[in-house]
Every structure is written in C-alpha cells, then in structure tokens.
C-alpha positions in Angstrom: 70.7 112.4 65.2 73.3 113.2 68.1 75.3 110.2 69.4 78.1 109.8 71.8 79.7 107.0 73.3 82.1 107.6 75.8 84.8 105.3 78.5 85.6 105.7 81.3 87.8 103.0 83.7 86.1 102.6 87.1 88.6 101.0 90.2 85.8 98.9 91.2 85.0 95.3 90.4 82.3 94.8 87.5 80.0 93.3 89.4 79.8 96.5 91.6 79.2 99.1 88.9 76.6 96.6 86.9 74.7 96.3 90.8 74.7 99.9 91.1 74.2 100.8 88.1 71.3 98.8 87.3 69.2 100.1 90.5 68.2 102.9 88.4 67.0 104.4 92.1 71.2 105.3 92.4 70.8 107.4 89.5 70.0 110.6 91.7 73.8 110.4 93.2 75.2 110.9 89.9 72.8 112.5 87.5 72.7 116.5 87.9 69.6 117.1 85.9 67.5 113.9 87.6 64.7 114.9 90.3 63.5 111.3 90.6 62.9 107.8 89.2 60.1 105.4 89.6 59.3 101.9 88.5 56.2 102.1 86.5 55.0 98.8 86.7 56.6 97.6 90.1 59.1 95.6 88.6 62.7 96.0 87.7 65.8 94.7 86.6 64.1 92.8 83.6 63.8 94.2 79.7 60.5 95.4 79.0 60.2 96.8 82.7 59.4 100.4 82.8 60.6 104.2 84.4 59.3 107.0 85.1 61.7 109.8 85.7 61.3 113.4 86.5 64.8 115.5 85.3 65.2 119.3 85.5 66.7 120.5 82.2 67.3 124.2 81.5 65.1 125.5 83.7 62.0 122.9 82.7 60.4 120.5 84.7 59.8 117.2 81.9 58.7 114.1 82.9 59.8 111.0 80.8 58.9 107.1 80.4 61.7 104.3 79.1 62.1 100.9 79.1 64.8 98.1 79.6 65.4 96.8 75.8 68.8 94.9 77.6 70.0 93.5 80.7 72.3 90.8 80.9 73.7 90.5 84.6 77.7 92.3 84.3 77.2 92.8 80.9 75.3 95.0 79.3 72.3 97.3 80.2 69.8 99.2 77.8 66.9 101.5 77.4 65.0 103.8 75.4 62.5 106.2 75.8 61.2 109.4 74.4 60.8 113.1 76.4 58.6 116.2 74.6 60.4 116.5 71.0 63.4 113.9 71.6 63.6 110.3 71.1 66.5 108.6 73.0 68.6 105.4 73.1 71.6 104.7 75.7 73.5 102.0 76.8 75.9 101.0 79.5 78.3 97.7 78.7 80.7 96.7 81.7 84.1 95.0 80.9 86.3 93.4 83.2 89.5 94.6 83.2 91.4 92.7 86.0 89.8 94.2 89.4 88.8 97.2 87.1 86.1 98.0 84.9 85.9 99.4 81.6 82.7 101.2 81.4 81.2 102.0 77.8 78.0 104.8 78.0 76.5 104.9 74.4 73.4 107.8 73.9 71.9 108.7 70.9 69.6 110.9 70.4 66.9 112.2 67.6 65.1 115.5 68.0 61.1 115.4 66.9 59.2 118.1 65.2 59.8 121.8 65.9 63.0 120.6 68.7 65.0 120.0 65.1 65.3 123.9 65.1 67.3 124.0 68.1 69.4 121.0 67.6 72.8 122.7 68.1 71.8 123.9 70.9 70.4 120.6 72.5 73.4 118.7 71.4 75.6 120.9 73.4 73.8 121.1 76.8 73.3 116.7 76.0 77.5 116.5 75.5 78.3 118.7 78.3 75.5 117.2 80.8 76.9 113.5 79.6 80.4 114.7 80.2 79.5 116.1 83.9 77.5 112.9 84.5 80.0 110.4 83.9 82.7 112.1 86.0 80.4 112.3 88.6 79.6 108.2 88.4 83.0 107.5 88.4 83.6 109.4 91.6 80.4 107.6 93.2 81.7 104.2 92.4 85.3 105.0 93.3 84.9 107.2 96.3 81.3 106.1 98.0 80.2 102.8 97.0 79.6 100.9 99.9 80.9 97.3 99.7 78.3 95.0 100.6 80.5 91.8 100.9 
C-alpha cells in the first residue's frame, strides 16, 4: 500500500479552490498524465456520482472509473476508484486560512495481482507525478483562476 498526503497553501479564497476543484472537468489544466474526464451518469458534484477518465501513464493509454465517496461544499472532497492492477483512494480537504487556503491532497494506493511486482517502480512515477501535479494546481489557482464575482 503506497500513501501520501501532501499541503500545499493556495493565495486564493477556499471557496475558489473547493469550486474549481470539484468541476473535475478543470482537472485537464493541472493533471500532466489526464487526456480527459467524463461524467458517467450525467450528474456531478454529489457522492455516489461517477467518472470516467482517460490518463496517459508511461506510455499507456488506461481508462479508469471512480466515484464521489465525499463532498461537503468547502470542505472536503473524495473518491475512489480502481485502473488495471491498482486500487486507489484520494482526497482533497480545504481549510481556511484567513484569505488563504490550506490544501490537504491524501492518495493511497494498493497494487493488484501481478502490478505488486513492480511496486517500487509504480510508487515512484505516483510520488513524482503527485509532486508535479500539485505544483501545477497551485499555479492554476494562483496565476489563472478567473474570478467570477
């Protein structure tokens, strides 16, 4: 089992990361290994609600399904899912930190079958792609959210 939380503090209100962070359709700006992401079911923004997301990862097209397990407005966001040989769990929590927020990204991660041979190796390209990610988010909110108020 792999699992790594990370913070970061984002100069943006928390009601502006939670509103752009849970249109999972904003994703594309700030994940390098994401190709696209599709409500399964039509509906969003509501646990039990469903994704479907194509990501590029080491040279492989995958395709994977999750669902919302949390969402509670500015608070807290949720999901898990599973991709060929890995199981997955992440998180987002938002915390107001006077005109700030204090963003907490949990992951965890369990590899299935023959995948557990190459665990090293997975946990590595996960850390690094999470570390890249999350930089990249922060500049997104920071730099090129637009302000809708």
């Amino acid at each position: 089992m792999f699992r790594e939380q990370r913070t970061v503090i984002v100069d943006r209100p928390v009601h502006e990361v939670f509103e752009y962070m849970s249109d999972f359709s904003n994703d594309q700006h700030w994940r390098g290994e994401l190709i696209e992401i599709v409500p399964v079911d039509g509906e969003s923004e509501r646990v039990g609600a469903s994704y479907r997301q194509r990501v590029q990862w080491e040279g492989r097209e995958l395709e994977t399904d999750f669902r919302l397990t949390t969402f509670e407005p500015d608070r807290c966001i949720a999901f898990e899912g599973e991709a060929p040989g890995v199981r997955a769990r992440a998180s987002y929590r938002f915390e107001p930190v006077g005109a700030t927020t204090r963003l907490h990204v949990t992951a965890e991660f369990e590899t299935l079958g023959p995948m557990k041979v190459v665990e090293p190796f997975v946990w590595g390209l996960l850390r690094r792609q999470g570390e890249s990610d999350l930089h990249a988010l922060k500049k997104v909110l920071e730099e090129h959210l637009v302000h809708t108020a």
